[in-house]
Structure formats: structure tokens, C-alpha cells
C-alpha positions as CSV (number, residue, x, y, z in Angstrom):
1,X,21.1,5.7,-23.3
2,X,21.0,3.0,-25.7
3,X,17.8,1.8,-28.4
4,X,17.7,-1.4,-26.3
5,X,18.3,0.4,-22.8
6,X,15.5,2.8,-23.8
7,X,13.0,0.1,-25.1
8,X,13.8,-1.7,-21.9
9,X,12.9,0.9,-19.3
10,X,9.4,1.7,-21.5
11,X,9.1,-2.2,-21.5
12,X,9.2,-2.2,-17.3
13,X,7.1,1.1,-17.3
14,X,4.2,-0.6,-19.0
15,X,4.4,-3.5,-16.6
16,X,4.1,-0.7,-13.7
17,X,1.6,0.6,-14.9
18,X,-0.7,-2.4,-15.9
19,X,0.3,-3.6,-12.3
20,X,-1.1,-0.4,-11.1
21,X,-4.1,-0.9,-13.0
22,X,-4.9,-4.3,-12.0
23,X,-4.7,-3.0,-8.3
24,X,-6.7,0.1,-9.3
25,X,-9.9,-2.3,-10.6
26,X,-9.4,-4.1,-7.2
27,X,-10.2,-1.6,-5.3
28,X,-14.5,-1.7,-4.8
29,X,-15.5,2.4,-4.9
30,X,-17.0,2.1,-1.8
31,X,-13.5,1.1,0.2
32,X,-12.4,3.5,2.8
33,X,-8.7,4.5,1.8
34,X,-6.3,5.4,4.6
35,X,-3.4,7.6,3.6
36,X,-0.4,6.2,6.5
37,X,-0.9,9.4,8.8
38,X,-4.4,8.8,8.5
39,X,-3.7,5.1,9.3
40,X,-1.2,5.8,12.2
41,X,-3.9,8.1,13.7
42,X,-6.8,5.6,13.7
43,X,-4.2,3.3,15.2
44,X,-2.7,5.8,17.9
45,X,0.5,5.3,16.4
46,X,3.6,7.3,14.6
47,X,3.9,7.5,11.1
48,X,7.7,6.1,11.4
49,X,6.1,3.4,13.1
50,X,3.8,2.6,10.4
51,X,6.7,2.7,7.8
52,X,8.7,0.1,10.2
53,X,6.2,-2.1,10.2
54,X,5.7,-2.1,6.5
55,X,9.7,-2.1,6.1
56,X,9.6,-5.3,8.7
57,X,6.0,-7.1,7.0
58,X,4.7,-6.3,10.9
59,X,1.8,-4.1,10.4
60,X,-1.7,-4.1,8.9
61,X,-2.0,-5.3,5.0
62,X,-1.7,-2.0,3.1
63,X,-2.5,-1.2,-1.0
64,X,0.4,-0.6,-3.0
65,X,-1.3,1.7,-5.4
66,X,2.2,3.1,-6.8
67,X,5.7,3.7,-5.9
68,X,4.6,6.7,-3.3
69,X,1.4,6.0,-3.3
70,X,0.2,3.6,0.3
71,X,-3.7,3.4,0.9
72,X,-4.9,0.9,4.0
73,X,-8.2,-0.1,3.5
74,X,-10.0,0.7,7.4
75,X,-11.6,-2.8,7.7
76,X,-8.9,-4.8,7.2
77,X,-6.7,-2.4,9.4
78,X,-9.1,-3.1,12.5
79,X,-9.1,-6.7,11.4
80,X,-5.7,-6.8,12.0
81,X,-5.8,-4.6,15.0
82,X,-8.6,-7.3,16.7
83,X,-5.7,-10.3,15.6
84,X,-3.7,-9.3,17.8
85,X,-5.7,-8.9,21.1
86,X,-4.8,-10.4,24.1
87,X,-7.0,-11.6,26.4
């Protein structure tokens, strides 16, 4: 690997991680955090369900906190769980 290469990829970790940081401060202490299993079991759902949905921009708003890291806050899951009632 190159100086420039080198410099580059600590260049585009910084911006990861002050991305992640911004996200972090975002987050109010008092959120409940849903890991996916978590979420698929308050929604009666599979896991591989939950990461089609994410894969397909179908399924509740979810926290990108880092590259493995997926956190649903509870209120806006049942938000969008109540959006798409039918009546």
C-alpha cells in the first residue's frame, strides 16, 4: 500500500467515525434500542425478514449506528407498524 493509498483509507475512516458520532449524539439516553432479533420478535417476524426489508427500504426506519451495528428505536417501529393498518 501506497503513502497516498494509506492516507486515503485513514482519510475515509475519520469520516466513519465522525458519521458514527453524529448518529451517536442523536440518539436521546432514554431511546429504547432494538437489536433486529429483538425487533423481529416485537414484530412477530424472522430476522431474514427484517434484513429483506432493510435490503428492499420496506421495513421500519432503523439506526445505522456502524457497519454491523442496527438499533430500531421501539416507538418509531410501532409507528410504522400502526402506518400500515388496514381497516
Amino acid at each position: 500500500m501506497t503513502d497516498i493509498e494509506l492516507s486515503e483509507e485513514i482519510r475515509a475512516l475519520r469520516e466513519t467515525v465522525d458519521q458514527m458520532a453524529e448518529q451517536l449524539a442523536r440518539v436521546e439516553p432514554n431511546e429504547k434500542l432494538m437489536t433486529t432479533p429483538e425487533c423481529a420478535e416485537f414484530l412477530g417476524v424472522g430476522k431474514d425478514v427484517m434484513f429483506e426489508w432493510r435490503k428492499n427500504g420496506e421495513g421500519p426506519p432503523y439506526l445505522h449506528m456502524t457497519a454491523r451495528t442496527i438499533r430500531y428505536d421501539r416507538d418509531d417501529v410501532l409507528a410504522w407498524a400502526r402506518s400500515h393498518r388496514v381497516n
